[in-house]
KEGUKOL-716306 format. One record per residue: residue in one letter; x, y, z of N, C-alpha, C in turn. Coordinates in pm, whole numbers, plus 32768, in hexadecimal, padded with zeros to 4 digits. Layout:
aXYZXYZXYZ ...
***
This chain:
x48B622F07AF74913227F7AEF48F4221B7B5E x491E21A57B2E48E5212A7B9F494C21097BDE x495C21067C6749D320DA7CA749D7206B7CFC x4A32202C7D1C4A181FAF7D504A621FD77DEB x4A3F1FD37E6E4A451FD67EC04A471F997F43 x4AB91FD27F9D4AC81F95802F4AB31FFB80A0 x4A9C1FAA80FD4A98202881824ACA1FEA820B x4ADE202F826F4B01200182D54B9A1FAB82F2 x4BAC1F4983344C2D1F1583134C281EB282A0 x4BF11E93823F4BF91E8081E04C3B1ED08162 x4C011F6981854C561FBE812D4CE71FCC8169 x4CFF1FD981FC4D761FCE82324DD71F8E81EC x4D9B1EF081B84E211E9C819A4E1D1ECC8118 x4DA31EEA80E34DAF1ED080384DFA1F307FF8 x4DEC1FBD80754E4E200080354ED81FEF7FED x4F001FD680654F961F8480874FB01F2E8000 x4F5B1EF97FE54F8E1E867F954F6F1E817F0A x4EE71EE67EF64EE31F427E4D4F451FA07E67 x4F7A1FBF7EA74FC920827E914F5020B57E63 x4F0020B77EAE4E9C21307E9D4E7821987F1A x4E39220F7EFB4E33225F7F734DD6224C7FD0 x4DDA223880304DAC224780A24D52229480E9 x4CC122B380BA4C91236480F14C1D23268143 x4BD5236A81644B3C237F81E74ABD23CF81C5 x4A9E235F81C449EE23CD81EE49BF23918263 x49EE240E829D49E02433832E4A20240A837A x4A3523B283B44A7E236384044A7422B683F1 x4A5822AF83764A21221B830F4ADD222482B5 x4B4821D682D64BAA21D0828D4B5D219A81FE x4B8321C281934B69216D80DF4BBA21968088 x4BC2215680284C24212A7FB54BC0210E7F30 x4BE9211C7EB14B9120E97E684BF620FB7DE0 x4BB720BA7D8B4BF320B07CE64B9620A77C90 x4BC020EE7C424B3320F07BBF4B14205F7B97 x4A9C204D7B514A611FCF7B394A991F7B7AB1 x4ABD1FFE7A824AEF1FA779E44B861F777A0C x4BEA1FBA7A6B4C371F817A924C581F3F7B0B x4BF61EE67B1C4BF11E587B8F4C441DFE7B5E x4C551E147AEB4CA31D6C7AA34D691DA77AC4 x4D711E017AD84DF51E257AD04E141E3E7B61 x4DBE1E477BD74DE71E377C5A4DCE1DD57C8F x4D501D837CA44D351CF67CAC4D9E1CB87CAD x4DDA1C847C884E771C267C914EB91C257D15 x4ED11CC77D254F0F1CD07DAD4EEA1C7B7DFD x4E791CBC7DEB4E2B1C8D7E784E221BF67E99 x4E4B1B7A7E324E4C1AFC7E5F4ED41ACD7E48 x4F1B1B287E0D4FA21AC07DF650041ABC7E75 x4FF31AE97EF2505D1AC27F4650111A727F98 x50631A287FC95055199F7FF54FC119E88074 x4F5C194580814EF4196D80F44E8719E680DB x4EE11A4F80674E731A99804D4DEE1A867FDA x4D881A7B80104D0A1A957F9B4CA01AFA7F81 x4C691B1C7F0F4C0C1BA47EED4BA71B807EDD x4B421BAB7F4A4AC21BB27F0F4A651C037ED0 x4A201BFD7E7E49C91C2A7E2C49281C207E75 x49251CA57E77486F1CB07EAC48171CEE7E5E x47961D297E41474C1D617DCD46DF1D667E57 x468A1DD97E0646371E297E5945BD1DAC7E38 x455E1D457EA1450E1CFA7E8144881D347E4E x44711D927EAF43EE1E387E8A44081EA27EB8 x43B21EDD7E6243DC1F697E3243931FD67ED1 x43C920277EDC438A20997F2F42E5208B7F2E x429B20A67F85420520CA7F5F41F521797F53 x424321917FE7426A221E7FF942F72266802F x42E522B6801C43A1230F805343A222E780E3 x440D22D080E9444D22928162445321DD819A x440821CD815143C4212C8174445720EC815E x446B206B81A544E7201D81A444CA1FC08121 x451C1F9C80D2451F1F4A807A45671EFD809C x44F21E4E806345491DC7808545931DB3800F x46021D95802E466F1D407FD346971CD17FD7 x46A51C887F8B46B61BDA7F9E474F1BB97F48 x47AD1B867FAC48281B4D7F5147E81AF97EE7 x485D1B067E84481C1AAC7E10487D1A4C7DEB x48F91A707E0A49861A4A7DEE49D61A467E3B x4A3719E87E364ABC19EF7E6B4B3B19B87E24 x4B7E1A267E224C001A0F7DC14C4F19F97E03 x4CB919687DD24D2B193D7E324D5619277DCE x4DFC192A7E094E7A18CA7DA44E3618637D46 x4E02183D7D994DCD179E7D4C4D4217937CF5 x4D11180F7CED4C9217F97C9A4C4F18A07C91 x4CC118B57BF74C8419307BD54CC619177B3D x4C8919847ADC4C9E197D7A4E4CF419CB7A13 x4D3F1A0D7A754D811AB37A364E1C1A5A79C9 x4E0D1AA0797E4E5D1A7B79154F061A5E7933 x4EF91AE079504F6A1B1B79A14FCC1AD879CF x4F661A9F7A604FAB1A447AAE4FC619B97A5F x4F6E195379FB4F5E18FA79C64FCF18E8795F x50051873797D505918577917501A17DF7891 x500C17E578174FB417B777E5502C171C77B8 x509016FB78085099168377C05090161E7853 x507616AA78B95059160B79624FD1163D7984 x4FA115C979D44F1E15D779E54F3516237AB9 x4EEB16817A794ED5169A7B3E4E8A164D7B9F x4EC315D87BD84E6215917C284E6415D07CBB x4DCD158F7CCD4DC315E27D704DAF15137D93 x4E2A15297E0C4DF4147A7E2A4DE414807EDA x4DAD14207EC94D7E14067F504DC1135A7F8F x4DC3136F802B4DDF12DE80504DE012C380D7 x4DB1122080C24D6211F481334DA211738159 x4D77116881EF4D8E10DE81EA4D7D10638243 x4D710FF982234CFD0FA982354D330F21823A x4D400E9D82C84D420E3C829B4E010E268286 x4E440E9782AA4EBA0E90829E4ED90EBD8204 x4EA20EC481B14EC50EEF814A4E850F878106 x4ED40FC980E04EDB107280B84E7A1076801B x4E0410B780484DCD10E07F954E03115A7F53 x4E0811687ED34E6C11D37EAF4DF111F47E61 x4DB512857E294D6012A57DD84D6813277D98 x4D6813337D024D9713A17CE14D3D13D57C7D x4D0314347C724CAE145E7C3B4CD814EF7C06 x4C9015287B6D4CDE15A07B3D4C7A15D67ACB x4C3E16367B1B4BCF16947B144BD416AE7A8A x4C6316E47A6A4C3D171479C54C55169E795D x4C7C162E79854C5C15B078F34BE5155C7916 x4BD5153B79B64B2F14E679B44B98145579CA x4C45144879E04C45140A7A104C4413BB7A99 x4C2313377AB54BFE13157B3C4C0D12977B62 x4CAA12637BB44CC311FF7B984D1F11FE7C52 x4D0F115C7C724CFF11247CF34D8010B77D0A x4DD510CA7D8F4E2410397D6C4E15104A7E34 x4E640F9F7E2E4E900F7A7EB34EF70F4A7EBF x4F1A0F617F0E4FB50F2D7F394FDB0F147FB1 x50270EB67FD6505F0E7E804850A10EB780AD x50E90F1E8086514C0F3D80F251600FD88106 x517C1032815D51761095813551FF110080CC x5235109C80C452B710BD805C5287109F7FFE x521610277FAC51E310407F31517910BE7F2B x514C10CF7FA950E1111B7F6F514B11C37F55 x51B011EF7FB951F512547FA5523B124C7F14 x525F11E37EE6529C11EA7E5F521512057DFA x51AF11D17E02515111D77D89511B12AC7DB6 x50F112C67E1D50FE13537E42514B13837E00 x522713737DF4527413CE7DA7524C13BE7D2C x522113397CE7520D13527C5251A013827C10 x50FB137D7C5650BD13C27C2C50DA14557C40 x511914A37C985140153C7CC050D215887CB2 x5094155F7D20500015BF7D37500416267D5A x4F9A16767D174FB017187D2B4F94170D7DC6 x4F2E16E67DF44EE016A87E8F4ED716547EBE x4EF7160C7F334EE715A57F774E7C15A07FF1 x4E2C1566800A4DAD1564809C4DD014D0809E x4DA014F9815B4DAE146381734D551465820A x4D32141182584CC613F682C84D3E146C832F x4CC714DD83474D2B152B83B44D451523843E x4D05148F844C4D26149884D24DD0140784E0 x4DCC1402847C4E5E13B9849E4EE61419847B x4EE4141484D54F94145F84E8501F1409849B x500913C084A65092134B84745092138A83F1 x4FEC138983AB4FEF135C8337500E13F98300 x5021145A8349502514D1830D50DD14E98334 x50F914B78386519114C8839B51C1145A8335 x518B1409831151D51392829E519E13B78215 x5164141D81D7513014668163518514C58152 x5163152581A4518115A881BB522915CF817D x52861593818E52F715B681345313159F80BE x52CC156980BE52C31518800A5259154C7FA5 x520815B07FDA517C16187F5A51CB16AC7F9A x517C16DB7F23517617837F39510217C27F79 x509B17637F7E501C17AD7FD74FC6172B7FFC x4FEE174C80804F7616EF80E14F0117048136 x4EB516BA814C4E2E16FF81684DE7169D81B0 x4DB416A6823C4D71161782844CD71647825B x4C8815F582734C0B15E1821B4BC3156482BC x4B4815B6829E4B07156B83284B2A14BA8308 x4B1514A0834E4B35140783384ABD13918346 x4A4213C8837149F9135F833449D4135C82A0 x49F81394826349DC13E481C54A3F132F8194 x4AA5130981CF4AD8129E81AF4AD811F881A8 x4A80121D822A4A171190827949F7113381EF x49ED10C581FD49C11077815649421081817F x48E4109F81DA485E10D681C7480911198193 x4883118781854826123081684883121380B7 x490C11D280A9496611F18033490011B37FD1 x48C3110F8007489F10B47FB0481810E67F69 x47BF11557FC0475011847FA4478811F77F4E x47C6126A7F7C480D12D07EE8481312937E69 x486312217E68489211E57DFD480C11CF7D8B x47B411767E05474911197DB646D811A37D93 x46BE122B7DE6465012457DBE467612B77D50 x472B12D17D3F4746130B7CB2474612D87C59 x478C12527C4C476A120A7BB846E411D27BC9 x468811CC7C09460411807BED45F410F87BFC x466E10C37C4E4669100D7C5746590FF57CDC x45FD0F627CCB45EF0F0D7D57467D0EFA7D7F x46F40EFC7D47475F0EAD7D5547DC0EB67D2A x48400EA97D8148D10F057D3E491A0E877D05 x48D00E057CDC49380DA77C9F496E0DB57C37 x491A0E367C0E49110DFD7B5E499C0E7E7B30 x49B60EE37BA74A0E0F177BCA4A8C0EDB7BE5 x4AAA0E557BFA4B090DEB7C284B510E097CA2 x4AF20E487D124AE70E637DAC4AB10E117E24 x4A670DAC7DE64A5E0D5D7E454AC70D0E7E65 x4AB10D317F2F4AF50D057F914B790D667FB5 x4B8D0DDE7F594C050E617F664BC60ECF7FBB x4B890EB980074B6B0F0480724BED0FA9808A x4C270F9680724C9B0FEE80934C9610607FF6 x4C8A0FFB7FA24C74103F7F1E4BEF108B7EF8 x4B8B106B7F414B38106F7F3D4B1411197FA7 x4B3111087FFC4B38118980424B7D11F0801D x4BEE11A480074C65124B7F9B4BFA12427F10 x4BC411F67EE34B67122D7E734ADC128E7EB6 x4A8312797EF04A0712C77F164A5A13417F4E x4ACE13387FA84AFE13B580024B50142E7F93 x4B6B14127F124B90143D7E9A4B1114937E76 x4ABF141F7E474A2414897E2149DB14CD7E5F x49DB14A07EF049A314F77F4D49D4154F7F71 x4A6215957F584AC315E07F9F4A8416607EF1 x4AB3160D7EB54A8E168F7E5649E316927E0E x498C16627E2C48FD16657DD748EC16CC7E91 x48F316B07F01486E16DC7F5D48C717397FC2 x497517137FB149D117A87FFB49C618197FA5 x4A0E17DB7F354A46183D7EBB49C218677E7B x496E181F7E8D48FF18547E4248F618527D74 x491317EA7D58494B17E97CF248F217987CAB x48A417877C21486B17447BD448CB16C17BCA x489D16717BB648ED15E37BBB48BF157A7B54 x485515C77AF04810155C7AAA484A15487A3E x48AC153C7A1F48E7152979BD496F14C779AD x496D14A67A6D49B614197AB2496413B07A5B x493F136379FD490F131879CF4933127C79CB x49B0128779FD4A0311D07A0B4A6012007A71 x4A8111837ACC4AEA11A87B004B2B10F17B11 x4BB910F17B0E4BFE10A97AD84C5910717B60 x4C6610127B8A4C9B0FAD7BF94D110F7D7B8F x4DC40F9F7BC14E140F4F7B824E4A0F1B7BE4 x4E9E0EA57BCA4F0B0E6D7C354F6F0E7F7BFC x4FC20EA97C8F506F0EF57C7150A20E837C4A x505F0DFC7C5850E70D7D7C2150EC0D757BC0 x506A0D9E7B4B50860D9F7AEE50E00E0B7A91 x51510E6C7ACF51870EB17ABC52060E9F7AF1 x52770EA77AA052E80EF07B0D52CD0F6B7B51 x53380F527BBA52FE0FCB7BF853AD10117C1F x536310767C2D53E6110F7BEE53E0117E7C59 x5425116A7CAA542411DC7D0E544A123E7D01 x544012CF7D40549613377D2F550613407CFC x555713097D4E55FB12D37D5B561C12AC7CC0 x55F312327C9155F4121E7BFC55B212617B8E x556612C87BC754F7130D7B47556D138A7B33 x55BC13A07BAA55CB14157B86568C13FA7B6A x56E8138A7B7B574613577B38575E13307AFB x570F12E77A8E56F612D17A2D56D6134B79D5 x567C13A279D35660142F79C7561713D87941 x55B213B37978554E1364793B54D0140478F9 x54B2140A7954542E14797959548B150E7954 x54DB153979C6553715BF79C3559F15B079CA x5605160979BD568C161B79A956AC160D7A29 x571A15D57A64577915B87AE7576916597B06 x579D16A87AC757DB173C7AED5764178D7AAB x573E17F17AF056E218517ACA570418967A47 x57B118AF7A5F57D4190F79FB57D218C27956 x57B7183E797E57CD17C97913575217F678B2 x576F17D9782856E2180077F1568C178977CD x55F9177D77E555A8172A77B155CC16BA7772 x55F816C576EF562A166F7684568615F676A0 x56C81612770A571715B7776756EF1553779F x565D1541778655E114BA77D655EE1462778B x55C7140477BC556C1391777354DE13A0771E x54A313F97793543C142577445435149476CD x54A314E976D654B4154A766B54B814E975DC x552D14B97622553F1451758054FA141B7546 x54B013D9758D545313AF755F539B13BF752F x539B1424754D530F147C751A530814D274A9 x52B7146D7479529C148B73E4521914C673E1 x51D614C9745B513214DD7419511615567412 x506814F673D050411594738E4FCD15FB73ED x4FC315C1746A4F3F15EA74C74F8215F17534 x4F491652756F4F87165A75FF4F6015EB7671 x4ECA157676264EAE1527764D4F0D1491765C x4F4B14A775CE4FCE144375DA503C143C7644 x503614D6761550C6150E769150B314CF7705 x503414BF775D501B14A577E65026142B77D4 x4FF913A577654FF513397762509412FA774A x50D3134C772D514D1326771C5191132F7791 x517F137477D651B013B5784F51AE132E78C8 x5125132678B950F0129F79025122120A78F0 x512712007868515011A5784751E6118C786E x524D11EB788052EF1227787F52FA11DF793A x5295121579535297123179F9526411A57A2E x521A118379EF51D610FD7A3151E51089799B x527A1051798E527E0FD8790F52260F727948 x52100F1E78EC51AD0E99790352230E2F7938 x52060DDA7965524D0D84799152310CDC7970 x51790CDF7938516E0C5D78F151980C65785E x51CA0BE0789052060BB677A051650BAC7782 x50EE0B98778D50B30BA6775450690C0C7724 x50500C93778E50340D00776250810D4C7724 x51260D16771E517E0D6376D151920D3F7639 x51590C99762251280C9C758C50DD0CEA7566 x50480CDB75C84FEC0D1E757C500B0DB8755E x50620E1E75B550410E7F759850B50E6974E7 x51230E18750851800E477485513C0E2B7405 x50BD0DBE740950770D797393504D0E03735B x50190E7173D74F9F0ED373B6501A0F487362 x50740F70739350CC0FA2737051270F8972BF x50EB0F0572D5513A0EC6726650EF0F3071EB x50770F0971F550180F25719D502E0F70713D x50631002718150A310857160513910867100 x517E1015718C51F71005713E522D0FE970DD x51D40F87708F51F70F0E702F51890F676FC9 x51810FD86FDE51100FFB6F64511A10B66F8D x518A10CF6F465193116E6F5F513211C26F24 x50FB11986EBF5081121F6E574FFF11F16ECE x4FFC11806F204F6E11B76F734F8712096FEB x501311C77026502F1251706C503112DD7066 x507712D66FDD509113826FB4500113C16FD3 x4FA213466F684F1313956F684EDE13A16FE4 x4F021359703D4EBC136270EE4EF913D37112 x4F8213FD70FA4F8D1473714C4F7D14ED70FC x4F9014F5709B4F4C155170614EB4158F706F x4E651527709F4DE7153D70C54DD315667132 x4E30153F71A84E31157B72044E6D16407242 x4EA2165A71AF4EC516DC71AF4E4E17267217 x4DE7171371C54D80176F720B4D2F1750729E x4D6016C272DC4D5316D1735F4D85171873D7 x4D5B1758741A4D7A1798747D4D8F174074EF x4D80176B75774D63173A75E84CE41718761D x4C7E16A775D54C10166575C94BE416537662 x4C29160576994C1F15EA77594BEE16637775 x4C4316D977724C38173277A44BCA17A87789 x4B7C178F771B4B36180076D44AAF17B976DD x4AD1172F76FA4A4116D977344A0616E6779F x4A8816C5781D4A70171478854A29177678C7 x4A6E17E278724A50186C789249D618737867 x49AB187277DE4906187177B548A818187812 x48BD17907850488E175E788F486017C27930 x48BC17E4794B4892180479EB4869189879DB x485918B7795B482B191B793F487A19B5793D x49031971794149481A24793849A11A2678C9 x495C19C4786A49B01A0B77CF49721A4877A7 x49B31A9A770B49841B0776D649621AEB764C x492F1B61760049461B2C756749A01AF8750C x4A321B1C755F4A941B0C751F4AAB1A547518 x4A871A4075914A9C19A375A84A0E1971755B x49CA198E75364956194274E3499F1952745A x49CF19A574464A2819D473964A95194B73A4 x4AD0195574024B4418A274144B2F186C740A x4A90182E74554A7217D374624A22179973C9 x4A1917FC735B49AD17D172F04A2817A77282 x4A90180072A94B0117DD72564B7517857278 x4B69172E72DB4BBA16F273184B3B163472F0 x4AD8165E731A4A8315BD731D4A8A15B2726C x4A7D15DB722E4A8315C1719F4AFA155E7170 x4B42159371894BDC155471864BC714DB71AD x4BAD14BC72344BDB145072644B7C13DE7240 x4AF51415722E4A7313BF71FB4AB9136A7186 x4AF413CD71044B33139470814BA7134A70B3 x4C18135A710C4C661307713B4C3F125E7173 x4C01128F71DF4BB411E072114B8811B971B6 x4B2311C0714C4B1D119170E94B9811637069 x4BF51180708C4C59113770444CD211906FE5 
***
């Protein structure tokens, strides 16, 4: 049997925190769990706040008995960028965000391992940037660790914080991450020129998880610059009196939202877009035609709707099964989704 293993004070804590036993060879403390069930202790090990799991694999093999074998981390699992189901709620997206800041103004950047989304704002003050923080509700927050303010003015407002070297934020080292992952001379076309602030919470995002976390990242393929003016904006305070997104009272059930009521869809991909949309309304009359024109479409013509969602029966969680095949830790099951899920939607866009 293959076991996955700790030693030393590593097994110390891990005990503690799998409930697993504790034994020695020799005077070497270790701990270990079978290999087929890593997916059912793993969790522990990152879901309380500050804590993360790493993953190592033997790089070569023995030549002879006794010889030390090198091992190379391969992974690192945090709140903010891991795939376990478990933990994942499939109608919010888990962002791991990062933030910087620059020029007097705060970059906000939020990025989320299992949809490939990757999207950048700035803001003025640090009460916008703490309000746009409560409404995205990041599984993780990093930010330059050598400022203290900025971790005492975060820090009550996430569930897990984390300082992160801080030239990783510099618009030097951010502007070069940026440009030598997507492949461009130039972040205009990004709509970043002169957001210096945005610009660093963007590279300190990718760099925190492609070269800490160790994490495939190629499947970041766009990343998206919005401005909060073009939004109302919805703080805690009102997200959660309104009981827009959750119920005032825990004991309250779901259905009691705004958003309950109103979710009709058929993808767990909607769910999140709705979510977004709930949390962040538009605030121009002109993008609020366009989206009702797009909406209309549906409305004023129920048999193409019916047939759109009907077609969508057989989509799954597409973001997510893309993802995962992308960075390479899906399975067959997600290639079976993915063959029966793109069909659908191919005949849909088409009309």
């Amino acid at each position: 049997m293959i076991f996955t293993r700790c030693s030393l004070k590593d097994a110390q804590e891990a005990a503690g925190i799998l409930n697993v036993a504790l034994t020695k060879r020799g005077d070497t403390p270790m701990c270990g769990i079978p290999y087929h069930a890593t997916g059912n202790y793993l969790p522990k090990s990152y879901s309380r706040p500050g804590e993360k799991s790493r993953s190592a694999i033997r790089s070569k093999r023995a030549q002879r008995p006794g010889q030390l074998v090198k091992r190379e981390i391969t992974q690192i699992l945090s709140p903010g960028a891991h795939f376990d189901e478990r933990m994942l709620e499939a109608e919010r997206n888990n962002f791991l965000v990062a933030v910087s800041v620059s020029g007097g103004q705060f970059g906000v950047a939020a990025i989320d391992l299992t949809t490939g989304d990757f999207k950048v704002a700035e803001l003025e003050n640090e009460n916008a940037m703490i309000a746009e923080l409560e409404r995205l509700n990041p599984g993780e927050v990093i930010y330059p660790e050598e400022s203290e303010h900025m971790a005492g003015l975060i820090g009550p407002n996430v569930s897990v914080l984390n300082g992160y070297e801080g030239w990783v934020f510099a618009i030097e080292t951010a502007e070069f991450t940026l440009k030598d992952h997507f492949k461009v001379a130039a972040l205009d076309g990004f709509g970043l020129k002169g957001h210096t602030a945005a610009i660093g919470a963007a590279g300190g995002a990718l760099h925190y998880v492609s070269q800490h976390l160790r994490r495939n990242v190629t499947h970041f393929t766009r990343l998206t610059f919005y401005e909060v003016a073009d939004y109302l904006v919805l703080d805690a305070a009102t997200l959660k009196h309104l009981e827009i997104l959750e119920p005032l009272h825990r004991e309250t059930a779901k259905p009691g939202t705004l958003y309950a009521a109103l979710n009709r869809t058929s993808t767990p991909m909607g769910a999140r877009r709705l979510r977004d949309w709930l949390s962040q309304p538009l605030s121009s009359v002109e993008a609020i035609r366009r989206r009702q024109e797009a909406l209309g479409q549906f409305i004023h013509n129920s048999s193409t709707l019916d047939r759109f969602r009907e077609s969508l029966q057989e989509v799954r969680d597409l973001e997510r099964t893309i993802s995962r095949l992308s960075i390479g830790s899906g399975n067959a099951r997600d290639l079976v989704q993915l063959r029966r899920g793109a069909w659908p939607v191919a005949i849909a866009a088409q009309g």
